[in-house]
MDAnalysis code that builds the backbone (N, CA, C; Angstrom):
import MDAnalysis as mda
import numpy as np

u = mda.Universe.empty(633, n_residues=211, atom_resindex=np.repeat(np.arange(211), 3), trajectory=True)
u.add_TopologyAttr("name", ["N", "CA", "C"] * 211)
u.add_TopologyAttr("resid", np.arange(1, 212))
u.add_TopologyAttr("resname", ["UNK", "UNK", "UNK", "UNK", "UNK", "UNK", "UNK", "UNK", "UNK", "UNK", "UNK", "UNK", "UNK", "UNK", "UNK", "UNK", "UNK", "UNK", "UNK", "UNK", "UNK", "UNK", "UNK", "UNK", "UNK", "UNK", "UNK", "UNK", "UNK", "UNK", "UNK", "UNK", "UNK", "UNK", "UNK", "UNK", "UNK", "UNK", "UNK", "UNK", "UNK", "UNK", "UNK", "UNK", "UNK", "UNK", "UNK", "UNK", "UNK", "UNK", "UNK", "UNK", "UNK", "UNK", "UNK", "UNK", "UNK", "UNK", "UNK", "UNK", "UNK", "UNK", "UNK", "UNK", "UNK", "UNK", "UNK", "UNK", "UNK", "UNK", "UNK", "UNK", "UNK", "UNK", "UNK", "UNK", "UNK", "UNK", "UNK", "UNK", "UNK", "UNK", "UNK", "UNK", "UNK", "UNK", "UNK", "UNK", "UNK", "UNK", "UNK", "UNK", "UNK", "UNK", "UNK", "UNK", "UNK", "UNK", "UNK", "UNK", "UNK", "UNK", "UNK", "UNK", "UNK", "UNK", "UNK", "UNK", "UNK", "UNK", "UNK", "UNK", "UNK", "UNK", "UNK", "UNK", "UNK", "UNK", "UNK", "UNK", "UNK", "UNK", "UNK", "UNK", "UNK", "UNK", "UNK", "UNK", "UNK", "UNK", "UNK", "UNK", "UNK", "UNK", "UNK", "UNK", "UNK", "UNK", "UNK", "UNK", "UNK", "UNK", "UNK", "UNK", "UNK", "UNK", "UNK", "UNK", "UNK", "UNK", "UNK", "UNK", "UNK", "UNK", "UNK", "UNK", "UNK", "UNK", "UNK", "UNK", "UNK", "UNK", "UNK", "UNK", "UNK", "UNK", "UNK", "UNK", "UNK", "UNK", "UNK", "UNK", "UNK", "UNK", "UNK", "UNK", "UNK", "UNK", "UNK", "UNK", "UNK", "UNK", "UNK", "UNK", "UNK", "UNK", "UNK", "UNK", "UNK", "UNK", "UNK", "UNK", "UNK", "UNK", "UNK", "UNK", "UNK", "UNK", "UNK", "UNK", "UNK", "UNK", "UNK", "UNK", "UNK", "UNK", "UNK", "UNK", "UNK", "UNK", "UNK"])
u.atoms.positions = np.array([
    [142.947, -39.425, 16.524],
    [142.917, -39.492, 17.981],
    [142.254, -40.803, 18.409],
    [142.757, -41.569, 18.923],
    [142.357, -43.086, 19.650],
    [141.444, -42.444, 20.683],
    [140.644, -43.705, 20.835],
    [139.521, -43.666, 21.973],
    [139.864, -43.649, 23.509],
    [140.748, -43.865, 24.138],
    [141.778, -43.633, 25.538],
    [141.619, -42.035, 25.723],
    [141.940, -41.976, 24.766],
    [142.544, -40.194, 24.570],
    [141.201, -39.365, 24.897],
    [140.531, -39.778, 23.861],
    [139.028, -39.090, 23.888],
    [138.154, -38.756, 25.244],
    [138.339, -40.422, 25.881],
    [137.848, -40.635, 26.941],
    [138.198, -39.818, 28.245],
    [140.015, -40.224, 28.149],
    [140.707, -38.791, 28.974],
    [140.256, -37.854, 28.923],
    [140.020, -37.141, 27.787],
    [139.224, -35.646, 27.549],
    [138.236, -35.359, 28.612],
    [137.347, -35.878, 27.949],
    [136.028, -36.190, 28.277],
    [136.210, -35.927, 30.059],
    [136.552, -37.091, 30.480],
    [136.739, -36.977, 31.976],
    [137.084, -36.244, 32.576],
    [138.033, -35.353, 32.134],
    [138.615, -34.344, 32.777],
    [137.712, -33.304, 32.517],
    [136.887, -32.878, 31.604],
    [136.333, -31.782, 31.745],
    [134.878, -32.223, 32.536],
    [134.432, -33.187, 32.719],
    [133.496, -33.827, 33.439],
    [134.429, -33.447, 35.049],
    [135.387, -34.054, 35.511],
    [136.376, -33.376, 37.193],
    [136.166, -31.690, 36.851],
    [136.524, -31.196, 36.287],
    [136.751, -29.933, 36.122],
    [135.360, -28.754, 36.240],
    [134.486, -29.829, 35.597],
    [133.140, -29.076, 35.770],
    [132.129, -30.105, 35.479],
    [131.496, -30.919, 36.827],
    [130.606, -31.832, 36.677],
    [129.314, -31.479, 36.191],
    [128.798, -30.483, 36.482],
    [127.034, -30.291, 35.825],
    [127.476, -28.707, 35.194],
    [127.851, -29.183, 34.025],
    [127.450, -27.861, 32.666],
    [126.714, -27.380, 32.308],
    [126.394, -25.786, 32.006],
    [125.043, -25.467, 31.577],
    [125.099, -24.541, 30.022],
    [124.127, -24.067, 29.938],
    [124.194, -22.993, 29.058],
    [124.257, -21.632, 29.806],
    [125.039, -20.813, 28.829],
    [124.976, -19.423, 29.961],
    [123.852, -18.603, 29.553],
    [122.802, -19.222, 28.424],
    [121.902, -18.206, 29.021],
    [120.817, -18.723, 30.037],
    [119.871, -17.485, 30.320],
    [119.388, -17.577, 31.436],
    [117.673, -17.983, 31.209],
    [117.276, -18.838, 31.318],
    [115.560, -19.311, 30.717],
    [115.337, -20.017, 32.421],
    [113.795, -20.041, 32.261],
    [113.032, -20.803, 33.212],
    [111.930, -22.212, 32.779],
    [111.890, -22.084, 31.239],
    [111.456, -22.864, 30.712],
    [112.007, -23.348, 29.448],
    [111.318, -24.271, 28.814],
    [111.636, -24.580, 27.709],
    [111.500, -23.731, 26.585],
    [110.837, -23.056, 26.527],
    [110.393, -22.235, 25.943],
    [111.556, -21.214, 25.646],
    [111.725, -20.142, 26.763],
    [112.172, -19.697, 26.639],
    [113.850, -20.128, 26.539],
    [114.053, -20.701, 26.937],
    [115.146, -21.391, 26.184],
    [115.284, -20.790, 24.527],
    [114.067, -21.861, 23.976],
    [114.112, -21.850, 22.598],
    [113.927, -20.222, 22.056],
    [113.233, -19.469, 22.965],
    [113.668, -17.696, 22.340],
    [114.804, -17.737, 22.388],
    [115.430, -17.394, 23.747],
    [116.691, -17.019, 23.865],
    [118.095, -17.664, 22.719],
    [117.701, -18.906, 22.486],
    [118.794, -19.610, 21.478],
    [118.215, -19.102, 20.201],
    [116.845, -18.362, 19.500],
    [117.022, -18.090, 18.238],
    [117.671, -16.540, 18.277],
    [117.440, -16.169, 19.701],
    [118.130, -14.580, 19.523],
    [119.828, -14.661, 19.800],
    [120.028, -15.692, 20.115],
    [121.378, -15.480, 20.431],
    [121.992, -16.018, 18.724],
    [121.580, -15.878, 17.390],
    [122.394, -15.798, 16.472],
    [123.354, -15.262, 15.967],
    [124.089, -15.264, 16.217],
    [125.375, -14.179, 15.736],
    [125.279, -13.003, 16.676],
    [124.849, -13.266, 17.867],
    [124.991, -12.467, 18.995],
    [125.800, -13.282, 20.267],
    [125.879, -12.313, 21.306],
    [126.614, -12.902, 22.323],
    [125.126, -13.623, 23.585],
    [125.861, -14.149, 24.247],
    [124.567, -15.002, 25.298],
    [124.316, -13.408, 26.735],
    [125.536, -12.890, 27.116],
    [125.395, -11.626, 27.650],
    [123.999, -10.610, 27.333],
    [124.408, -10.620, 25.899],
    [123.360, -9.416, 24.843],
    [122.373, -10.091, 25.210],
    [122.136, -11.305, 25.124],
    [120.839, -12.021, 24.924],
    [120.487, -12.158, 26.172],
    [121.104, -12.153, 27.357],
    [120.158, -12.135, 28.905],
    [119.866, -10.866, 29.123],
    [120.567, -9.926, 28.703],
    [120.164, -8.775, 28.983],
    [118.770, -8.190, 28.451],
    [118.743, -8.782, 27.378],
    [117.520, -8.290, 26.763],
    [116.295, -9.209, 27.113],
    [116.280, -10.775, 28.024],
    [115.165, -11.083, 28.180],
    [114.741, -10.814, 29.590],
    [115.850, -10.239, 30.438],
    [115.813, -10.082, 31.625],
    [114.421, -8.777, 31.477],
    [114.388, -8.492, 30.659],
    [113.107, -7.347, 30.250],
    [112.265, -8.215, 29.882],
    [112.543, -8.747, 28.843],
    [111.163, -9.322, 27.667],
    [110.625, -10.315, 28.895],
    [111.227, -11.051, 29.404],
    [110.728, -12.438, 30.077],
    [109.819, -12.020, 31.227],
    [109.728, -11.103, 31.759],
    [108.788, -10.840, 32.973],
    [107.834, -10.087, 32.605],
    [107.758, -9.801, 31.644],
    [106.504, -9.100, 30.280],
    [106.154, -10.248, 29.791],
    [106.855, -11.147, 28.876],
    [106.009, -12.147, 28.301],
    [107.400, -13.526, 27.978],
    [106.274, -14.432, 28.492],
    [107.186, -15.541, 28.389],
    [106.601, -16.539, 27.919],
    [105.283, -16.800, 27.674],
    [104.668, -17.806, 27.025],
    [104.652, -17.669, 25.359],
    [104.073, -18.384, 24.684],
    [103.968, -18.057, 22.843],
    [102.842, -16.925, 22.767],
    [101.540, -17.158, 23.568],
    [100.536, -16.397, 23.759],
    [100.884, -14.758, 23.716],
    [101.811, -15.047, 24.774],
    [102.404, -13.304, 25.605],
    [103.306, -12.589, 24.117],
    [103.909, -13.704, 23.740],
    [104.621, -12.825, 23.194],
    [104.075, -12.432, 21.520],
    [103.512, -13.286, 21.387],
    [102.558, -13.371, 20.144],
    [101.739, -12.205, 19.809],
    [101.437, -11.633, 21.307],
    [100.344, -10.592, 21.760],
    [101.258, -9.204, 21.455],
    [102.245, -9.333, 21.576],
    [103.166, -7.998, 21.533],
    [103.096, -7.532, 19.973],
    [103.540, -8.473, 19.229],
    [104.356, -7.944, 18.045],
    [105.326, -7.862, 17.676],
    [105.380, -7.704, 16.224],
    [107.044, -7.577, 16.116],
    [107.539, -6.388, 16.351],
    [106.396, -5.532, 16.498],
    [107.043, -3.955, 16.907],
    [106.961, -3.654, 18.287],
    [106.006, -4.670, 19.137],
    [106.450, -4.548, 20.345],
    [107.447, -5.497, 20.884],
    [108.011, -6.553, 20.194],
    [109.087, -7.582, 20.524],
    [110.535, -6.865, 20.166],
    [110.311, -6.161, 19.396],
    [111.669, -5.233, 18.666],
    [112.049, -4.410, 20.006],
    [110.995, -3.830, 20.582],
    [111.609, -2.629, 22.226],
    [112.011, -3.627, 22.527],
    [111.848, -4.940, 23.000],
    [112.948, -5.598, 24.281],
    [114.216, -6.271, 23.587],
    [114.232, -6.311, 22.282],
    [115.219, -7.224, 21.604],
    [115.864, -6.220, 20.585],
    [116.037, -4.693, 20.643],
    [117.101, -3.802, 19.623],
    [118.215, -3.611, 19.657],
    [118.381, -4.353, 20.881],
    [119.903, -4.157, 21.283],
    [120.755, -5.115, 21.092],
    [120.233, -6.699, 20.101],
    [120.423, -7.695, 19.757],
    [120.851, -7.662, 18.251],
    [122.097, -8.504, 17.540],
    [122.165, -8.043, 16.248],
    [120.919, -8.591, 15.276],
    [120.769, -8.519, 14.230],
    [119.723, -9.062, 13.492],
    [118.164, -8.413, 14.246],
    [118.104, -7.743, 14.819],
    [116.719, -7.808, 16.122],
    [115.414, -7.569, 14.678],
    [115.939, -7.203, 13.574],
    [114.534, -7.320, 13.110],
    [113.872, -8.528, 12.364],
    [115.274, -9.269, 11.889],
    [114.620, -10.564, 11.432],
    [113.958, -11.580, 12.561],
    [114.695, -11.336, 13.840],
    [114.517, -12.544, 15.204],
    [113.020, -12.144, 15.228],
    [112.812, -10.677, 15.440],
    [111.526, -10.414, 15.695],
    [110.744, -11.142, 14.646],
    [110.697, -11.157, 13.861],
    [109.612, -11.522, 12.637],
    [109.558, -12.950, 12.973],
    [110.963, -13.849, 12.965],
    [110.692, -15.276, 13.033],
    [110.053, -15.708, 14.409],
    [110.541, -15.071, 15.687],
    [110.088, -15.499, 16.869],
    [108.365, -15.537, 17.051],
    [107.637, -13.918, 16.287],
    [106.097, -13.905, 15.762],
    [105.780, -15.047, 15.366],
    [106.569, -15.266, 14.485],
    [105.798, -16.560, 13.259],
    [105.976, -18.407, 14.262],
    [107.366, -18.167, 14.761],
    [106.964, -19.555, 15.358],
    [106.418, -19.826, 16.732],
    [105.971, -18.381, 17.440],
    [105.183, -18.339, 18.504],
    [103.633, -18.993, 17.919],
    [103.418, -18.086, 16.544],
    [101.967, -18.446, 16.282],
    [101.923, -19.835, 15.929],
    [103.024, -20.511, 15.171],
    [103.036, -22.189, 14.880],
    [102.776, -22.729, 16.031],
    [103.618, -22.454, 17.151],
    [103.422, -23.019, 18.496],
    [101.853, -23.056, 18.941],
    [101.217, -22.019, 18.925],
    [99.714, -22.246, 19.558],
    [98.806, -22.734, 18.763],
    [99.694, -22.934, 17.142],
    [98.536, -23.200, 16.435],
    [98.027, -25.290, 15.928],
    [100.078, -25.536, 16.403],
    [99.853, -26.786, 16.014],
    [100.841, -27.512, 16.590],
    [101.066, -26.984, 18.264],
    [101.531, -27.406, 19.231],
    [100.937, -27.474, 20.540],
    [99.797, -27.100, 20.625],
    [99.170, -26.848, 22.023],
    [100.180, -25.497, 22.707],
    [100.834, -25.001, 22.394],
    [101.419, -23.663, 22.927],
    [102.725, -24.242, 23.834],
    [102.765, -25.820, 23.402],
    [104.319, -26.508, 24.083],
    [105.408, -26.817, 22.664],
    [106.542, -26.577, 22.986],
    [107.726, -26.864, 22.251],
    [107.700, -28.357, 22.132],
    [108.306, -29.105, 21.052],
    [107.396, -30.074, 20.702],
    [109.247, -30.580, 20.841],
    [109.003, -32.051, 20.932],
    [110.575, -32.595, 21.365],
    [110.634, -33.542, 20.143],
    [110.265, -33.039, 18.731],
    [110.418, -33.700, 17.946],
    [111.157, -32.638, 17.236],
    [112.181, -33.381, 16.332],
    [113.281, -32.491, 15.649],
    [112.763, -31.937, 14.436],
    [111.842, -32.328, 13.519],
    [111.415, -32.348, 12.298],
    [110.611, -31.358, 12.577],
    [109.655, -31.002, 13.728],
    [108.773, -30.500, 13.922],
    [109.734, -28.802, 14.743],
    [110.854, -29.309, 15.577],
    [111.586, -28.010, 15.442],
    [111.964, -26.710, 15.010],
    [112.514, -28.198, 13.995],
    [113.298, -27.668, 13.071],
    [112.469, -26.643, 12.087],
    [111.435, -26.808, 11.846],
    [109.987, -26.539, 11.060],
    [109.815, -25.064, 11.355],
    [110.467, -24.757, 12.439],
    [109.519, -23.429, 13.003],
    [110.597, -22.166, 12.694],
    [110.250, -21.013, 12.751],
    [110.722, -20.019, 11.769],
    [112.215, -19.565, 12.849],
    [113.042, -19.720, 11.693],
    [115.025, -18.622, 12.967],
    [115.478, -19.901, 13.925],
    [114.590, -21.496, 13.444],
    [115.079, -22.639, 13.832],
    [115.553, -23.230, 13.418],
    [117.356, -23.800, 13.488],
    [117.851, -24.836, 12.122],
    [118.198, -25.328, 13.110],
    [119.503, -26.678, 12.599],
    [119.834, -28.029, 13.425],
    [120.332, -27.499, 14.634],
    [121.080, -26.368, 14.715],
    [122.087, -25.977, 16.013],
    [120.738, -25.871, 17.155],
    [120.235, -24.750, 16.619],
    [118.696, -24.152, 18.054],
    [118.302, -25.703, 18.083],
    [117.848, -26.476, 17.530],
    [117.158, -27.376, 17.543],
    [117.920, -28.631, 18.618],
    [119.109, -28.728, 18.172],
    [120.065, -29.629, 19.185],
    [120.127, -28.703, 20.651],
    [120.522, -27.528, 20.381],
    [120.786, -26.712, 21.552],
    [119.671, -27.370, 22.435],
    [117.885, -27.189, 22.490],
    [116.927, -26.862, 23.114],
    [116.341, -28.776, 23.243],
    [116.645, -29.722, 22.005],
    [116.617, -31.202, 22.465],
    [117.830, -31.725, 23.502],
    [118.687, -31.090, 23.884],
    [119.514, -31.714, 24.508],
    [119.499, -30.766, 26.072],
    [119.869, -29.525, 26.085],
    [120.018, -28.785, 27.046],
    [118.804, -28.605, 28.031],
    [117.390, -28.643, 27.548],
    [116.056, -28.371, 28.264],
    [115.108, -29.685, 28.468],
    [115.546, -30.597, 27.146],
    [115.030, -31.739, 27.303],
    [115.679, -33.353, 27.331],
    [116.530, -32.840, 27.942],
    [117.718, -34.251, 28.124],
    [118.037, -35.157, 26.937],
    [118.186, -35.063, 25.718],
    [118.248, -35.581, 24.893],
    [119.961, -35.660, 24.792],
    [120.371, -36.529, 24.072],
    [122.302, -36.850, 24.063],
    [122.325, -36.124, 22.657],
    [122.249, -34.939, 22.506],
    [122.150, -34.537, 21.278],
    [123.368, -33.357, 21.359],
    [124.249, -33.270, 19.671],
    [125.349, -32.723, 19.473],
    [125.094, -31.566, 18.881],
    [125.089, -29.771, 19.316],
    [124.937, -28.987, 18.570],
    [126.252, -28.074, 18.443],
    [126.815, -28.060, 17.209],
    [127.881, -26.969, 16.805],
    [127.919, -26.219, 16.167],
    [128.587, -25.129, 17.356],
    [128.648, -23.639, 16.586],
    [130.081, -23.482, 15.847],
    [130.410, -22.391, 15.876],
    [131.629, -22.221, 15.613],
    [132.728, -22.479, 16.987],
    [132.459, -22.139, 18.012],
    [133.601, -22.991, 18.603],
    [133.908, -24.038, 18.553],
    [132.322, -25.321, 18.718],
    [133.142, -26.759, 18.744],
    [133.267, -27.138, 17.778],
    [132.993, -26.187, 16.183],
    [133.911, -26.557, 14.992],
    [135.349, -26.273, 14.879],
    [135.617, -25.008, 15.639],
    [137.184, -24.959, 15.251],
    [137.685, -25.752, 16.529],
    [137.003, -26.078, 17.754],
    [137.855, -27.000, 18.905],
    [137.921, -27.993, 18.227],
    [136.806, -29.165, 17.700],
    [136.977, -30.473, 17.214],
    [137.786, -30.388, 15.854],
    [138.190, -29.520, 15.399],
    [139.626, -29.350, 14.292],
    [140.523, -29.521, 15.352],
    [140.853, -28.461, 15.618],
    [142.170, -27.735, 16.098],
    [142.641, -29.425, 16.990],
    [141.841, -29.809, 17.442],
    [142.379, -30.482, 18.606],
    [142.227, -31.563, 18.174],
    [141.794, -32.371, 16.867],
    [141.417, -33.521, 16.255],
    [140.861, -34.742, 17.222],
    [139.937, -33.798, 18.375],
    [138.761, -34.576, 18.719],
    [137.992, -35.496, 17.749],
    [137.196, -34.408, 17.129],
    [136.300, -34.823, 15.515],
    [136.477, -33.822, 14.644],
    [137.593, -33.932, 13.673],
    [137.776, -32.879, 12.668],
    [136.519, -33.334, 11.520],
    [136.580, -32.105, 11.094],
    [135.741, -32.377, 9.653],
    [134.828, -31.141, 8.946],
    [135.298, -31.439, 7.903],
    [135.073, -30.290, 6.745],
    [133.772, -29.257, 7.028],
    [132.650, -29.484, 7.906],
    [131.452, -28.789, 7.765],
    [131.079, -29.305, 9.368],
    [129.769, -28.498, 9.723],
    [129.604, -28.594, 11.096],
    [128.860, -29.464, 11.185],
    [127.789, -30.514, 10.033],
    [127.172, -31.508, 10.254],
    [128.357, -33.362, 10.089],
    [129.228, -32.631, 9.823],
    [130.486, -33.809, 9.432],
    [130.882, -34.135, 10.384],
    [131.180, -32.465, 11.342],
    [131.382, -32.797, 12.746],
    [130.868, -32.981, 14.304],
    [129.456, -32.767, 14.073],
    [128.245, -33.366, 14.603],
    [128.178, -34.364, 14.434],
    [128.327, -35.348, 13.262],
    [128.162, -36.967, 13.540],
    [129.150, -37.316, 14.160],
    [130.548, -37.092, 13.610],
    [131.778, -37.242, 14.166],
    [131.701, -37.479, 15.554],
    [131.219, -36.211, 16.768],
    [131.137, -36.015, 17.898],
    [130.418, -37.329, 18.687],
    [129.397, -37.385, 17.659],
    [128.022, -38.192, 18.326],
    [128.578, -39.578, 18.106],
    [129.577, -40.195, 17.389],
    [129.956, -41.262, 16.960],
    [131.219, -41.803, 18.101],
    [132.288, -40.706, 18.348],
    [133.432, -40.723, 19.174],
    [133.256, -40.535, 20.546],
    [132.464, -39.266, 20.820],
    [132.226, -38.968, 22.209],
    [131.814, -40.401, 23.571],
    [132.233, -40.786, 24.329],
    [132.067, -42.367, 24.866],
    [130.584, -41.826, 25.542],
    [129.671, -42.732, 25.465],
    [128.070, -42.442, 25.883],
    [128.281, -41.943, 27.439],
    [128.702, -42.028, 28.303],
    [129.030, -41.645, 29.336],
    [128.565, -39.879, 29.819],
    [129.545, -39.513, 28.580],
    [129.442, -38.061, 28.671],
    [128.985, -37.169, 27.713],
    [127.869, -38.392, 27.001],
    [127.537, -37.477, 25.748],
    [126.604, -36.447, 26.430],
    [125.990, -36.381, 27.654],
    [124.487, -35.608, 27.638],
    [125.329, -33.912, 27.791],
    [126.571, -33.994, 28.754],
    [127.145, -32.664, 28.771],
    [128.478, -32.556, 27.923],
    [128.278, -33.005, 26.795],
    [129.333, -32.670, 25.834],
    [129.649, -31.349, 25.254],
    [128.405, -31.224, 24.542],
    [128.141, -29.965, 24.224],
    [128.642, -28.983, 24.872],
    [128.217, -28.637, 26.282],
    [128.125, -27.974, 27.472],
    [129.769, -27.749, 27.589],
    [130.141, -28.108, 27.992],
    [132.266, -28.468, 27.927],
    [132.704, -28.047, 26.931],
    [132.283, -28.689, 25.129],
    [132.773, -28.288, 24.453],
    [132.744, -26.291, 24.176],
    [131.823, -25.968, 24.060],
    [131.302, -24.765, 24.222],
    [132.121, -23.843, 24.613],
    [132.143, -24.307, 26.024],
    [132.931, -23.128, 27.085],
    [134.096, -23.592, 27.289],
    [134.812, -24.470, 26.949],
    [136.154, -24.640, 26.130],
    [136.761, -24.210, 25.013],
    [136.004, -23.856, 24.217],
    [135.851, -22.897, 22.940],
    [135.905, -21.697, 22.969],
    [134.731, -20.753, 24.180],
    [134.728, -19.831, 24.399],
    [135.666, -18.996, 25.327],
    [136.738, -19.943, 25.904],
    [137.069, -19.412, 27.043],
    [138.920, -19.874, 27.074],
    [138.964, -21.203, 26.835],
    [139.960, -21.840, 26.787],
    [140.880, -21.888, 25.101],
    [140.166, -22.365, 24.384],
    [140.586, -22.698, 23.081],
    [139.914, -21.911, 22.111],
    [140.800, -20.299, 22.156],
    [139.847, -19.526, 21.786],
    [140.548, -19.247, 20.060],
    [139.435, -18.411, 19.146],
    [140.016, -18.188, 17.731],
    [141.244, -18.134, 17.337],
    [142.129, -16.521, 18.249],
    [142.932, -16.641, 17.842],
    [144.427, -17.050, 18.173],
    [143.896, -16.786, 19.368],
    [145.801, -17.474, 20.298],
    [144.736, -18.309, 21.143],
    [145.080, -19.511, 21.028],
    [144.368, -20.612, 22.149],
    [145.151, -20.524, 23.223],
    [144.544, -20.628, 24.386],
    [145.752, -20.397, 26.011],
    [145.751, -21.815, 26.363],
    [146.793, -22.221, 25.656],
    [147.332, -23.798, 25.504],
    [147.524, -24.338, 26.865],
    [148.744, -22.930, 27.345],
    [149.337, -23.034, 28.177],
    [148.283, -23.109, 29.614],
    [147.216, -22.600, 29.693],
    [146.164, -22.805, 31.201],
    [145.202, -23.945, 30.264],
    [145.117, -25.303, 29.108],
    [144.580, -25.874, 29.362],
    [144.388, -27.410, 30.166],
    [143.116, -28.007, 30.555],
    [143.223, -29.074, 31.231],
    [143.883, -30.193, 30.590],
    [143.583, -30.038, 28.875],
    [143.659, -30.980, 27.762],
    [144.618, -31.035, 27.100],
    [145.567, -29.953, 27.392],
    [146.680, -29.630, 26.528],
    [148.060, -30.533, 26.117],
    [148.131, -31.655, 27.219],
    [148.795, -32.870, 26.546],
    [148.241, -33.940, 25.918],
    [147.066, -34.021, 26.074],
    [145.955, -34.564, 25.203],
    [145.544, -34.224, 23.334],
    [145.919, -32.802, 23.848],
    [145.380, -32.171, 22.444],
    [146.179, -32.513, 21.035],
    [146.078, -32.768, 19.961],
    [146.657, -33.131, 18.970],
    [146.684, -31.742, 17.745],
    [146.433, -30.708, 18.234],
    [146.905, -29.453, 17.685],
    [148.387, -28.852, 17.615],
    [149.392, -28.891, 16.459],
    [150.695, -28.921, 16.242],
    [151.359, -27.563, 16.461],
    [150.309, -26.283, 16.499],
    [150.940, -24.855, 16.598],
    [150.820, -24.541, 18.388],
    [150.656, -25.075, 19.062],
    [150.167, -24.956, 20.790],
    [151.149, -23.422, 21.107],
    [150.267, -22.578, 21.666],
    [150.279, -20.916, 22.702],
    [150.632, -21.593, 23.929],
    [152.065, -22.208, 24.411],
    [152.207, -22.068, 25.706],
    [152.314, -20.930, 26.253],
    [152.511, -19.906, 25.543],
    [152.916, -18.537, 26.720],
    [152.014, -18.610, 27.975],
])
């Protein structure tokens, strides 16, 4: 895919939806970074639902630190995994107060460090809460940047550089954001709805769902 093309992309989902967000629902940074380690292999729905409880009970590292994992488990059972999240969210609440001042630290190494945190949470919460031009992929903008030979490539860190390399600086800060809910909504697993997309003469995917 030539750089014209890319750029087209890009723009159009920038007209289509100028300020992108995440769909879950936080007031801080912080919670951000809960909400993205609970949303693992869960949906972002599951995951507001369950802080729409936890968060007005406890929203600092302190608050929630104070609960437990057996009191963090009542607001988060209805989440898949809820007993490992619980254990890691304990452990990197207590890292947080212990060798963060009780703030999320905007260093990646130091992120990344903290327990149910790998590159994705870590890009998710440097880019989305703290303005950083940073590329995090899940499984949608791995099978979108295939399917559509945006940035194909064998593994999701292949296609994280890929992204961060092609994407024109313009629109890297809400890339993510677009790609995402283009994934989730538009260019989905198994029949992509070719036919309602913005990109779809753009796209370089050879099996295209006009129905």
């Amino acid at each position: 895919m030539n750089p014209q093309k890319r750029h087209e992309i890009f723009s159009r989902f920038q007209t289509n939806n100028p300020h992108p967000t995440t769909e879950l629902n936080y007031d801080s940074t912080f919670e951000l970074l809960i909400s993205v380690i609970l949303s693992a292999q869960a949906t972002d729905v599951g995951v507001n639902k369950a802080t729409a409880k936890l968060y007005p009970i406890a929203n600092t590292p302190e608050a929630i630190y104070a609960l437990g994992e057996e009191g963090l488990k009542h607001y988060i059972k209805t989440i898949g995994l809820f007993n490992s999240k619980a254990a890691n969210v304990i452990k990197a609440c207590k890292m947080l107060i212990e060798l963060h001042d009780s703030e999320v630290p905007e260093d990646r190494a130091a992120l990344e460090a903290l327990p149910g945190v790998g590159r994705k949470t870590a890009n998710v919460v440097l880019n989305t809460a703290l303005g950083h031009p940073t590329m995090a992929v899940d499984t949608h903008i791995f099978r979108l940047s295939n399917r559509t030979r945006i940035a194909p490539g064998k593994n999701v860190v292949e296609v994280e550089k890929k992204l961060l390399k092609f994407i024109p600086a313009e629109f890297m800060q809400d890339a993510h954001h677009w790609l995402i809910l283009h994934g989730r909504y538009t260019c989905i697993a198994r029949k992509p709805r070719c036919g309602s997309c913005i990109i779809e003469d753009l796209c370089e995917f050879k099996d295209k769902n006009l129905d």
